[in-house]
C-alpha positions in Angstrom: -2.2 1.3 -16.1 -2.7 4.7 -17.3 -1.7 8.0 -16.5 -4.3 9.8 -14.4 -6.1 6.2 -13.6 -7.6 5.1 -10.2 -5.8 2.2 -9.6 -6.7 0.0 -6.2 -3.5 -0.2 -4.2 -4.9 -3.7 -1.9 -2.7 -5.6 1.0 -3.2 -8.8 2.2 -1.3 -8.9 5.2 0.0 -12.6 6.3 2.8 -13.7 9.0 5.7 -15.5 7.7 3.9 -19.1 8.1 0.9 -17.6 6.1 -2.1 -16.9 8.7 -3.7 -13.8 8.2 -2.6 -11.1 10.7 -4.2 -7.3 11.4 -1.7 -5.0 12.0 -2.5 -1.6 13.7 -1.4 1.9 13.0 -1.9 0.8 8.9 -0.4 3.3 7.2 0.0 3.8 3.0 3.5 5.5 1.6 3.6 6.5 -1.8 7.6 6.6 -3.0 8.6 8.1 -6.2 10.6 5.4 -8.4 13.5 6.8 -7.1 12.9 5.4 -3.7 12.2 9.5 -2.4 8.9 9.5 -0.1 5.7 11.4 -2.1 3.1 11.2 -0.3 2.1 9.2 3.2 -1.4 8.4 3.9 -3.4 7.5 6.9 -7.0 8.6 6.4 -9.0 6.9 4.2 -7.7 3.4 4.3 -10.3 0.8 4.2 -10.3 -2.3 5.8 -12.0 -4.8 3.5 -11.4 -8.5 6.3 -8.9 -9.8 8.4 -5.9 -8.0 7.3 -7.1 -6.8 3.8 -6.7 -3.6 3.6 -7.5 -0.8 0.2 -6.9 2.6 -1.2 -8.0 3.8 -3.9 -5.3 6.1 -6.0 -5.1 8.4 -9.0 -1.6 7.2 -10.6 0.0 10.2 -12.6 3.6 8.6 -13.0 5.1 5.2 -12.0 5.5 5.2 -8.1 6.2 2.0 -5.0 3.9 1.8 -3.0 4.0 0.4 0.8 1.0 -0.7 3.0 2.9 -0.9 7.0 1.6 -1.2 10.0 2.2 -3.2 13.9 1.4 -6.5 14.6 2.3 -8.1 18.2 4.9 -4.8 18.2 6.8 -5.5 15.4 6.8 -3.6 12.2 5.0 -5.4 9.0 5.5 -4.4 5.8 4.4 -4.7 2.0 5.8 -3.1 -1.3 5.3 -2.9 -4.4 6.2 -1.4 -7.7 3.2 0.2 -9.9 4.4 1.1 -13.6 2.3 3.6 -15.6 2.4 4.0 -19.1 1.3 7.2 -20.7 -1.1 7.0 -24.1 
């Protein structure tokens, strides 16, 4: 991607033997690649099915980003490294 693009960050949120799961509380954290929190999100997170879940967001540098939430109590988690490229 690049800089100043809307990319669509998407989850697909599964237990560990693979069956879809919705979590509550879903929550979005943007980290700097230095692992240091940017932004966290709440609002605006839209849930497309059974535990698929979108945001869109305008990437200025290269960031992680983690989709979290609860399911049955427990936290569940999802990461993932975006890398943008500047033209």
């Amino acid at each position: 991607m690049l800089k100043n693009d809307t990319v669509r960050l998407l989850v697909f949120f599964k237990d560990f033997d693979g069956i879809v799961i919705t979590p509550t509380d879903v929550k979005l954290t943007i980290y700097n690649t230095d692992q240091t929190i940017k932004e966290e999100i709440t609002e605006g997170i839209i849930k497309l099915s059974q535990g698929k879940y979108h945001y869109d967001y305008i990437a200025t540098e290269s960031f992680i980003y983690e989709f979290s939430g609860l399911f049955n109590s427990l936290p569940v988690l999802a990461r993932e490294l975006c890398t943008v490229k500047f033209n």
